[in-house]
TORTI-806310 format. One record per atom (N, C-alpha, C): atom name; x, y, z. Coordinates in steps of 0.02 Angstrom, whole numbers, plus 50000, padded with zeros to 5 digits. Layout:
[r 'CA', [X, Y, Z]];
...
//
This chain:
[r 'N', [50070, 49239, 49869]];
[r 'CA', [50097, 49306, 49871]];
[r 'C', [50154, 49311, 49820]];
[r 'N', [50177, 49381, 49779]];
[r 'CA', [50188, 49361, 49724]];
[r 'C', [50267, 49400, 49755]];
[r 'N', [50326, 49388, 49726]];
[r 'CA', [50396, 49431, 49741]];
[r 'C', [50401, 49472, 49710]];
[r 'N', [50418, 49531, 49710]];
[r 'CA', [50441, 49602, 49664]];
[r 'C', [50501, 49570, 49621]];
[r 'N', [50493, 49581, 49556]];
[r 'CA', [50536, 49561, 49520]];
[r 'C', [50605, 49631, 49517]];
[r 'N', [50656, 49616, 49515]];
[r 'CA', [50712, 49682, 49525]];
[r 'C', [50685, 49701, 49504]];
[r 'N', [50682, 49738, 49418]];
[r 'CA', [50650, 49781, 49396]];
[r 'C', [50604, 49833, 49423]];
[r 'N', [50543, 49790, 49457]];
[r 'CA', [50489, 49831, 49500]];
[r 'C', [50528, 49842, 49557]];
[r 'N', [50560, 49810, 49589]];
[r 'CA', [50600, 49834, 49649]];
[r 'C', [50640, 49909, 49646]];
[r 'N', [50687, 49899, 49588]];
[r 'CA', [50724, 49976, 49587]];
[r 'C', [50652, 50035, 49570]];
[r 'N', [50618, 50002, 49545]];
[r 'CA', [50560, 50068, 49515]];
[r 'C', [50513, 50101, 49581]];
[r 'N', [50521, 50056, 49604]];
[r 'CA', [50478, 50076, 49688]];
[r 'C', [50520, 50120, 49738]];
[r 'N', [50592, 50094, 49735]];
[r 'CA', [50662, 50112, 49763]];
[r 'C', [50672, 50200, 49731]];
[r 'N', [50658, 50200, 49666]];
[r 'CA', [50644, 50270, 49637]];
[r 'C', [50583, 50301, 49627]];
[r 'N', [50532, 50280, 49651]];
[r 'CA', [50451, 50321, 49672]];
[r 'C', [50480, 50351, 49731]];
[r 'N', [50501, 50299, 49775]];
[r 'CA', [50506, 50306, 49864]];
[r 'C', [50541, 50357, 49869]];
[r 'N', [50606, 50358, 49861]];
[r 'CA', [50663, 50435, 49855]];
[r 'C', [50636, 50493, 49865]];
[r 'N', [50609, 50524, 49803]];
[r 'CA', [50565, 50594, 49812]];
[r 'C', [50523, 50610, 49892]];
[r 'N', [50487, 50546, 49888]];
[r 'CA', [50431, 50528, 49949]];
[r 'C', [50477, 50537, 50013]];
[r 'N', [50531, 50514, 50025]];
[r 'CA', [50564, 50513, 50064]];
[r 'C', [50604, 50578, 50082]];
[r 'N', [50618, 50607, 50036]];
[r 'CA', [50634, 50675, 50046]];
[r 'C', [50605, 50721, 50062]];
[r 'N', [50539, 50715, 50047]];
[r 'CA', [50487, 50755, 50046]];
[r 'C', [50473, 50759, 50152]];
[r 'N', [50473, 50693, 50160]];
[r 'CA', [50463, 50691, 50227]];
[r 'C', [50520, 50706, 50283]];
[r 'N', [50592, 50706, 50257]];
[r 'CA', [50642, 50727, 50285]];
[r 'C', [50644, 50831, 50276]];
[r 'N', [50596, 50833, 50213]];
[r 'CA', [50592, 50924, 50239]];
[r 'C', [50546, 50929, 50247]];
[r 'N', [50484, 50897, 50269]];
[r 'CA', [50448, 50915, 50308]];
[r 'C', [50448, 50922, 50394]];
[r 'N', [50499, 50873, 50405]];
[r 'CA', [50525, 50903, 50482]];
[r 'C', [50577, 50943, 50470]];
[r 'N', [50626, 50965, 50419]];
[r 'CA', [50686, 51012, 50429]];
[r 'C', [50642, 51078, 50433]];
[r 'N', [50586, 51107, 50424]];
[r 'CA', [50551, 51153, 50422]];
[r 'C', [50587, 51218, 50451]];
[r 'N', [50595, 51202, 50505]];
[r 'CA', [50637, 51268, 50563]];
[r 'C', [50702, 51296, 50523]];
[r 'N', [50718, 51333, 50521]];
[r 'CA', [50761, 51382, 50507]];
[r 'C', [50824, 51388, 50581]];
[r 'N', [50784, 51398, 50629]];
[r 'CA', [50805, 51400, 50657]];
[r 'C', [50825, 51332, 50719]];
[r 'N', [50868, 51316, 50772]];
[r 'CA', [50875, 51270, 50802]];
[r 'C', [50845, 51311, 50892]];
[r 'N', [50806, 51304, 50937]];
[r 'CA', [50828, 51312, 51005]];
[r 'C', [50855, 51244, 51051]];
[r 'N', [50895, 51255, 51072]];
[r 'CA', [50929, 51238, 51123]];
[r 'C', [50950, 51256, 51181]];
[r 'N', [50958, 51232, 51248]];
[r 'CA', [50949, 51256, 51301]];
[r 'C', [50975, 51307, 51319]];
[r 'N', [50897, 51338, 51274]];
[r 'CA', [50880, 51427, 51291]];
[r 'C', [50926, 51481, 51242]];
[r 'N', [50957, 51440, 51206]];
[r 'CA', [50977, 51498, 51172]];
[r 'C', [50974, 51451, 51065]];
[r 'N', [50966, 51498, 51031]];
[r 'CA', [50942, 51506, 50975]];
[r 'C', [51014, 51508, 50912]];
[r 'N', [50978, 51451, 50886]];
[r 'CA', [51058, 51451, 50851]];
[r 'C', [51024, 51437, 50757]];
[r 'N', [51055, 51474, 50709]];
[r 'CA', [51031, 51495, 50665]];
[r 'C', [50999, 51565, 50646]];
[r 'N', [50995, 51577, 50576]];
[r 'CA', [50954, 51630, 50564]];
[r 'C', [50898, 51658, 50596]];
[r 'N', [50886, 51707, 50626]];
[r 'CA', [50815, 51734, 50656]];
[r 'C', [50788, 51744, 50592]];
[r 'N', [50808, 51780, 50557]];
[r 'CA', [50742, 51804, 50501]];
[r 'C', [50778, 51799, 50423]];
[r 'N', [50750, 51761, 50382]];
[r 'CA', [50767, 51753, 50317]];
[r 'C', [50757, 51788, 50286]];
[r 'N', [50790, 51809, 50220]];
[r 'CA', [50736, 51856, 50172]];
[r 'C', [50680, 51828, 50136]];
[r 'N', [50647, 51870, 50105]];
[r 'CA', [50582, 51843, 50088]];
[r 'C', [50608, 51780, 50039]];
[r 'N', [50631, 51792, 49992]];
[r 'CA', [50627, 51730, 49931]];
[r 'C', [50641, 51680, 49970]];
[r 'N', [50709, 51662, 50013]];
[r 'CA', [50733, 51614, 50049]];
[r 'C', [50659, 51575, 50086]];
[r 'N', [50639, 51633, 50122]];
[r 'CA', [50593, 51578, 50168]];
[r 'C', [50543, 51590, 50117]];
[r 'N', [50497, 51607, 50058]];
[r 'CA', [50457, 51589, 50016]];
[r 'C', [50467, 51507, 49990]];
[r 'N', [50533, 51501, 49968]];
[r 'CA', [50584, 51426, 49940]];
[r 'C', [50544, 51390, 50006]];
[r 'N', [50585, 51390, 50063]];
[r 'CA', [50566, 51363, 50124]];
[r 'C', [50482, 51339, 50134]];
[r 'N', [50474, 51383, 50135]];
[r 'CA', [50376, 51347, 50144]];
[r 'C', [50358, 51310, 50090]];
[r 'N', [50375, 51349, 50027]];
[r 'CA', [50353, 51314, 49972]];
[r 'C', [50359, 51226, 49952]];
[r 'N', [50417, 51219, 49981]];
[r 'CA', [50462, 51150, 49982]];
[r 'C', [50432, 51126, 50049]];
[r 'N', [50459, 51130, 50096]];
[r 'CA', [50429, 51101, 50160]];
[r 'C', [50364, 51093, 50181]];
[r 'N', [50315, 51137, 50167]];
[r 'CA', [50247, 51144, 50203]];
[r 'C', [50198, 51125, 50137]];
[r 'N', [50221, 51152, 50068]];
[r 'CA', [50186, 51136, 50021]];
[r 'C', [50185, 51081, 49976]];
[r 'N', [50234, 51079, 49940]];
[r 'CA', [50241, 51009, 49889]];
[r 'C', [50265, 50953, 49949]];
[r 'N', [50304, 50946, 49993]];
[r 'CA', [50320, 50898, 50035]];
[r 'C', [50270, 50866, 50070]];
[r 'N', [50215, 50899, 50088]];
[r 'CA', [50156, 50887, 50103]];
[r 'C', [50129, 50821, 50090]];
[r 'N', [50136, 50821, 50030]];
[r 'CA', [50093, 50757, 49964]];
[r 'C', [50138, 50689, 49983]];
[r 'N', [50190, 50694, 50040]];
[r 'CA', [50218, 50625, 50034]];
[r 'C', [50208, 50597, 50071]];
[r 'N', [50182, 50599, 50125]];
[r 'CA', [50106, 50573, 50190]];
[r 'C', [50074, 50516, 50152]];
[r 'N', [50041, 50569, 50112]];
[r 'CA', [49962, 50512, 50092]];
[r 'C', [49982, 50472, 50047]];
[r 'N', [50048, 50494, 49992]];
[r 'CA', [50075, 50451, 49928]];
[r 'C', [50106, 50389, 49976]];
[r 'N', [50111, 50386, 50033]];
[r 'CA', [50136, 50320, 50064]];
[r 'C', [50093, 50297, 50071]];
[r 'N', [50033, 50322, 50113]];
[r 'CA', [49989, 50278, 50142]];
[r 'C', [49947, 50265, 50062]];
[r 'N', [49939, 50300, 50024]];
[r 'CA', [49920, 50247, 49958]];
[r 'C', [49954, 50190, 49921]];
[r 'N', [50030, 50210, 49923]];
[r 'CA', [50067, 50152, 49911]];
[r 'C', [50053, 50099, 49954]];
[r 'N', [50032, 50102, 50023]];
[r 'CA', [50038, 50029, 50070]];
[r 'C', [49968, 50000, 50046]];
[r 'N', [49937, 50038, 50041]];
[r 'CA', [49845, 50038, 50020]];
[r 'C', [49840, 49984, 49952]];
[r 'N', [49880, 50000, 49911]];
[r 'CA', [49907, 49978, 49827]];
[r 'C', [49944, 49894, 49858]];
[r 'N', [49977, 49925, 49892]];
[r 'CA', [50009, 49831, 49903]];
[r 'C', [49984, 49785, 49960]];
[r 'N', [49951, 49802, 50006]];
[r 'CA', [49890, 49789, 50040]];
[r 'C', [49872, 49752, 49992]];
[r 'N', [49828, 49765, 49947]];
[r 'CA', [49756, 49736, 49903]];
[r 'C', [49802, 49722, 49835]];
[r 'N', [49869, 49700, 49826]];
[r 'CA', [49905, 49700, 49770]];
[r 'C', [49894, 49619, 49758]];
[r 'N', [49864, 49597, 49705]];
[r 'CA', [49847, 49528, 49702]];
[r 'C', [49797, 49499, 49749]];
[r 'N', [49757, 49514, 49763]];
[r 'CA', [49719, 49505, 49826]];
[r 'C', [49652, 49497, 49786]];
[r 'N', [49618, 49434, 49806]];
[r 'CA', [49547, 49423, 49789]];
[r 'C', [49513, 49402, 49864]];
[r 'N', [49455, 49469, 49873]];
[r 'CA', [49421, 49468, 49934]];
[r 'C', [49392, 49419, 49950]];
[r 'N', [49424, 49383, 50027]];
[r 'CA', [49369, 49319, 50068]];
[r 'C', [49413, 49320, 50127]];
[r 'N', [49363, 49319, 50185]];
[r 'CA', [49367, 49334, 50245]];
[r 'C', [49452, 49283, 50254]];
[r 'N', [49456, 49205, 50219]];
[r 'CA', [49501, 49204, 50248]];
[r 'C', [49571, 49240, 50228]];
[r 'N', [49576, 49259, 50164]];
[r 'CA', [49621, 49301, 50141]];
[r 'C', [49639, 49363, 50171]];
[r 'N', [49605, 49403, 50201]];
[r 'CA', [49599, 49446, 50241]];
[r 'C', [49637, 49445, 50308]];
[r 'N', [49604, 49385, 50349]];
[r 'CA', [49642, 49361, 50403]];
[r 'C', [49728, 49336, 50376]];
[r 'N', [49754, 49323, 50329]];
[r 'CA', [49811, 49318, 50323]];
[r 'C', [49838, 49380, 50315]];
[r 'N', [49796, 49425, 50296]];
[r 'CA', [49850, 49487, 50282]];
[r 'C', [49854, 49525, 50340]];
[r 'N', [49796, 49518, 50407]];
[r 'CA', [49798, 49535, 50466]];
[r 'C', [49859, 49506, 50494]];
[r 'N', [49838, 49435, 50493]];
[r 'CA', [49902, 49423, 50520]];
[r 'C', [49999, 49422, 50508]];
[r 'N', [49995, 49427, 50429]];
[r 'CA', [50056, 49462, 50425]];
[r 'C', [50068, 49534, 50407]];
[r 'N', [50013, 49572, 50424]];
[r 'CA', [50050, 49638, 50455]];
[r 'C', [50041, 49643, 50520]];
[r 'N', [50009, 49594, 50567]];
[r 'CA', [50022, 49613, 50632]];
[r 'C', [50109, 49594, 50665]];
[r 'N', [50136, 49541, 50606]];
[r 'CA', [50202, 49522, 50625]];
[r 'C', [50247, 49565, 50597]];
[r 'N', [50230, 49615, 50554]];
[r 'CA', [50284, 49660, 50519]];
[r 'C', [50268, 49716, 50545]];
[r 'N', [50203, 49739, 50561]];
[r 'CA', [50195, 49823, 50583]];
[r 'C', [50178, 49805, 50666]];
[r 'N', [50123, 49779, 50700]];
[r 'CA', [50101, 49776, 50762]];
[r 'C', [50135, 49745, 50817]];
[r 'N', [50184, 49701, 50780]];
[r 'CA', [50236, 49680, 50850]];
[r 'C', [50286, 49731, 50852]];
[r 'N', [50324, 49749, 50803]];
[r 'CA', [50374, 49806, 50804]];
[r 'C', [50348, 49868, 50830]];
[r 'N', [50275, 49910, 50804]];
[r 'CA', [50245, 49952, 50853]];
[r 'C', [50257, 49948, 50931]];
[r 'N', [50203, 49884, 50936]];
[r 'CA', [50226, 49888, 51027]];
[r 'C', [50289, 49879, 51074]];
[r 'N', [50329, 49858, 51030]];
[r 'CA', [50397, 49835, 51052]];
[r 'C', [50434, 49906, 51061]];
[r 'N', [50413, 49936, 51018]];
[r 'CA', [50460, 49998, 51022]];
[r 'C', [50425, 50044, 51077]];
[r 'N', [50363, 50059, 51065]];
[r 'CA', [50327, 50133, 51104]];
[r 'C', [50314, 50093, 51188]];
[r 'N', [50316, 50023, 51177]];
[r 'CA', [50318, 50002, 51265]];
[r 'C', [50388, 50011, 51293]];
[r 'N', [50418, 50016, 51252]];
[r 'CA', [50496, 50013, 51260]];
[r 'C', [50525, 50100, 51279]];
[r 'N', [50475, 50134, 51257]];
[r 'CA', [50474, 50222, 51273]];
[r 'C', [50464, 50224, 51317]];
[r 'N', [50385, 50189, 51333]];
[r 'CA', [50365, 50201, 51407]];
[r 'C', [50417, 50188, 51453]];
[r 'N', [50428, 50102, 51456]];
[r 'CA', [50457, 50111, 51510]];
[r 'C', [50528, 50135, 51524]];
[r 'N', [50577, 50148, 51482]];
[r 'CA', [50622, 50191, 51478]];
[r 'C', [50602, 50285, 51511]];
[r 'N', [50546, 50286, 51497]];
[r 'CA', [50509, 50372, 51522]];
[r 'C', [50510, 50346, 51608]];
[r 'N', [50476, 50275, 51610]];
[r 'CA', [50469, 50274, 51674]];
[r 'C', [50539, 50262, 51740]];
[r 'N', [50589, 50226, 51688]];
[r 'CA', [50636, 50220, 51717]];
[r 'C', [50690, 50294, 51732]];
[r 'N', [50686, 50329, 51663]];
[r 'CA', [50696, 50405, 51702]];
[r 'C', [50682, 50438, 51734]];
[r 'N', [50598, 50438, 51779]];
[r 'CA', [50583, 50470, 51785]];
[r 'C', [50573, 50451, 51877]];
[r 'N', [50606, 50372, 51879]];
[r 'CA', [50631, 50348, 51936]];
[r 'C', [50682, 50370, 51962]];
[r 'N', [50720, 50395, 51945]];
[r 'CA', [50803, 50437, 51926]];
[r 'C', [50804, 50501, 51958]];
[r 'N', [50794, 50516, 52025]];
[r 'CA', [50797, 50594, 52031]];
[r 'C', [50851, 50640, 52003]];
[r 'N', [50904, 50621, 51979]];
[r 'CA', [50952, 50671, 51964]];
[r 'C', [50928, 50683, 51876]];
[r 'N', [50903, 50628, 51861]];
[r 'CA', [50870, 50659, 51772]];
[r 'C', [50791, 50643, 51783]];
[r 'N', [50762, 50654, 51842]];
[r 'CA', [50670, 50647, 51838]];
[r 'C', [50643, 50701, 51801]];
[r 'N', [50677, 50760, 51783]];
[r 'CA', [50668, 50837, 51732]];
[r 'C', [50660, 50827, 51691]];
[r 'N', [50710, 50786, 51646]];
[r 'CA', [50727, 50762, 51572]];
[r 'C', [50658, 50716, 51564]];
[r 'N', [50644, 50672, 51599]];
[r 'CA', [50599, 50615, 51570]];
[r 'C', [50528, 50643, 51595]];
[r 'N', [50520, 50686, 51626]];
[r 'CA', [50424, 50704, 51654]];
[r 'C', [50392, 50750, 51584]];
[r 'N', [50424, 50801, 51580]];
[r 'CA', [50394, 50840, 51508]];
[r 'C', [50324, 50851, 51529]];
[r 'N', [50269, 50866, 51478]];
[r 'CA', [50201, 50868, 51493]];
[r 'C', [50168, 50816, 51517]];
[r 'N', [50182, 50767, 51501]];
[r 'CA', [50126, 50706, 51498]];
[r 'C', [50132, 50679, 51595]];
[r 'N', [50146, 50700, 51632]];
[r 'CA', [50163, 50704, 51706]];
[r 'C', [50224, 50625, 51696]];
[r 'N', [50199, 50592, 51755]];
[r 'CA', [50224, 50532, 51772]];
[r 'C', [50185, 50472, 51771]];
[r 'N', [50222, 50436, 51728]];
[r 'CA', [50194, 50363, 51705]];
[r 'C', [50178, 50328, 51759]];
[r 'N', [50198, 50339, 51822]];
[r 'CA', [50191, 50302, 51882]];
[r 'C', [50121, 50313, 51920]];
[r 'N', [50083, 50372, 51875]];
[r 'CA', [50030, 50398, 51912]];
[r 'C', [49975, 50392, 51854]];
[r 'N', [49996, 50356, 51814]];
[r 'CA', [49948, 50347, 51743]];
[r 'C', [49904, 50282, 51764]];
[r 'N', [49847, 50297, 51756]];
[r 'CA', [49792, 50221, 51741]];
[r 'C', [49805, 50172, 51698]];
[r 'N', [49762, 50133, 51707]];
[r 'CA', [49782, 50079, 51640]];
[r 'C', [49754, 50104, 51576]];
[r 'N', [49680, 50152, 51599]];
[r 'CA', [49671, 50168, 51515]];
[r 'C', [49725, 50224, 51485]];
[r 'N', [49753, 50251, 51509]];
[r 'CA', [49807, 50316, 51534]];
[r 'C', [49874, 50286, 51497]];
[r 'N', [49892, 50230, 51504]];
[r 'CA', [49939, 50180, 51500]];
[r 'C', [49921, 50138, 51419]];
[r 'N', [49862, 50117, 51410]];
[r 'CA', [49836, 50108, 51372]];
[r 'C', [49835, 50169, 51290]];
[r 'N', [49827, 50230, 51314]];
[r 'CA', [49830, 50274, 51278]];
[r 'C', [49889, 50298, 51262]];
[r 'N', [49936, 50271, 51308]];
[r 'CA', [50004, 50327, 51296]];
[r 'C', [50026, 50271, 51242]];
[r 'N', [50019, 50190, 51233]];
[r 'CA', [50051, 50159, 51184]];
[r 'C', [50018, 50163, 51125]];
[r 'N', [49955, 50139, 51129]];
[r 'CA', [49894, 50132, 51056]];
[r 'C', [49862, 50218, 51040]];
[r 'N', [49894, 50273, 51083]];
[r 'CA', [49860, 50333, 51061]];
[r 'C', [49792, 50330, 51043]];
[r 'N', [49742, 50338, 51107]];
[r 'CA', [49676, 50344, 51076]];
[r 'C', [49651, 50402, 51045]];
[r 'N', [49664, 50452, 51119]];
[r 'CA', [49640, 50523, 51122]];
[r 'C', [49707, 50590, 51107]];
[r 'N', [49788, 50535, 51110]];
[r 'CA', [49857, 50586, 51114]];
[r 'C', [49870, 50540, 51043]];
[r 'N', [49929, 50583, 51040]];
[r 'CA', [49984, 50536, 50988]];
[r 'C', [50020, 50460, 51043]];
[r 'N', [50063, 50429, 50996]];
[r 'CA', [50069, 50358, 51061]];
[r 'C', [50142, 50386, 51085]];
[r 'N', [50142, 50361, 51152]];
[r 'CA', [50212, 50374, 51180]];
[r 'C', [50273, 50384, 51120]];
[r 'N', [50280, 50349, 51078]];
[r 'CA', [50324, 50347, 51018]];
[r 'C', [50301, 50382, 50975]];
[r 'N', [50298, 50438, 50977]];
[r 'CA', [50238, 50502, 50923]];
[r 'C', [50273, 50480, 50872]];
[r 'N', [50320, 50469, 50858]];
[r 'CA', [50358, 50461, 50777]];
[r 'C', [50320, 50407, 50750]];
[r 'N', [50276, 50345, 50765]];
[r 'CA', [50225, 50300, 50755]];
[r 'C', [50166, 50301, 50740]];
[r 'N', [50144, 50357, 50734]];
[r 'CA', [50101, 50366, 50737]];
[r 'C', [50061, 50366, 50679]];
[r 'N', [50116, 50363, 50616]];
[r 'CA', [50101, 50324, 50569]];
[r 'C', [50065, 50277, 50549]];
[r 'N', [50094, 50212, 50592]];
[r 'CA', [50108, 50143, 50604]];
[r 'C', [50031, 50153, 50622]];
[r 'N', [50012, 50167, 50677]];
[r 'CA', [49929, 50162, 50734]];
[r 'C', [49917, 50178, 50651]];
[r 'N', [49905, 50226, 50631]];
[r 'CA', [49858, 50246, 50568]];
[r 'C', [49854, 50208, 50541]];
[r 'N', [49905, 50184, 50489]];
[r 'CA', [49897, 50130, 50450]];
[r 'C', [49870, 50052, 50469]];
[r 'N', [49877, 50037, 50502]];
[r 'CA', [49837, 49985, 50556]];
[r 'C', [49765, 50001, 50567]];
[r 'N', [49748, 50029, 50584]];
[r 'CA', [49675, 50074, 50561]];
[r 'C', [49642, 50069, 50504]];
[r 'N', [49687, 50098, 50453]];
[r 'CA', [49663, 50082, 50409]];
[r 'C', [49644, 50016, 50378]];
[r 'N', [49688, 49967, 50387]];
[r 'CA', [49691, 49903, 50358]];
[r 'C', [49622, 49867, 50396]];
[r 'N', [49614, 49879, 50473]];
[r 'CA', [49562, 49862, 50494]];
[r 'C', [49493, 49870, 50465]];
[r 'N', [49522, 49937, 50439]];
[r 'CA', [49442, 49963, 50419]];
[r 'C', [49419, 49952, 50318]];
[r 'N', [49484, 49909, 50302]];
[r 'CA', [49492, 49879, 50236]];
[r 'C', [49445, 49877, 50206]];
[r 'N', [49411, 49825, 50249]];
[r 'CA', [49343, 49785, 50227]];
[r 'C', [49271, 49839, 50191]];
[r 'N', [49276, 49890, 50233]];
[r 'CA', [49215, 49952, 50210]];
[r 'C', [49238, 49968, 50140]];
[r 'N', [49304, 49987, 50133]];
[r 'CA', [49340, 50005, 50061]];
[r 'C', [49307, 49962, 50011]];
[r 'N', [49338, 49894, 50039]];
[r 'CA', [49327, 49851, 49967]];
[r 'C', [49257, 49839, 49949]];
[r 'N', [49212, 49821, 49993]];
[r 'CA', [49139, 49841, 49979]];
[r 'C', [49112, 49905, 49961]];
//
């Protein structure tokens, strides 16, 4: 496996930036803030303002999703000559950089959801839609971390599940 020489390091460090911004206004989207029950910010922009607004947030920001998951795609297979056991090494060191940190964190939601929701004076705060973890199955339980059919307990991860996916499904690519 080969080291990023500085050079390529700052140049990646300045691809990433844009990319990174792009994804920090793609959640600033709202204009507005709610908070409990009352509305803080502009109700209604003028047109150019929120034209700027979509244009930046919903449109060009857009493109910095997939420009990641092609960058991981690019260094994935970066020096890489296909054979099953080569493969299995790169399984296994992204299961130590992406798949242990995944579960560590979104099991770590759960049971923090479940421990609030043990809590009658904050059981409000921690139930939300998804009911109570205490009444979830194992496939139920199963789904709220690895997201089969929802996003995973840690929706902000959901990334992570994707890209893991993908890498699984590597093999169809390179053939």
């Amino acid at each position: 496996m080969r080291v990023l020489a500085a050079e390529e390091s700052i140049r990646l460090k300045i691809l990433n930036f844009p990319l990174i911004l792009g994804v920090v206004y793609i959640h600033a989207y709202s204009a507005t803030i709610d908070h409990a029950g009352v509305s803080l910010g502009p109700e209604q922009l003028n047109y150019l303002t929120d034209f700027v607004r979509i244009l930046i947030s919903q449109g060009l920001a857009r493109i910095a999703v997939p420009l990641f998951f092609l960058m991981s795609g690019y260094f994935f297979f970066q020096g890489f000559t296909w054979s099953w056991q080569g493969y299995g090494l790169k399984l296994a060191s992204r299961a130590r950089t992406l798949l242990l940190p995944y579960l560590f964190w979104t099991i770590l939601v759960v049971i923090t959801r479940f421990l609030g929701q043990s809590i009658p004076a904050v059981k409000a705060y921690f139930s939300g839609d998804g009911g109570l973890i205490a009444d979830l199955s194992i496939f139920d339980l199963a789904n709220a971390v690895l997201g089969f059919t929802r996003a995973p307990e840690a929706y902000h991860f959901w990334f992570i599940r994707d890209l893991m996916l993908l890498m699984l499904l590597s093999p169809l690519i390179i053939f």
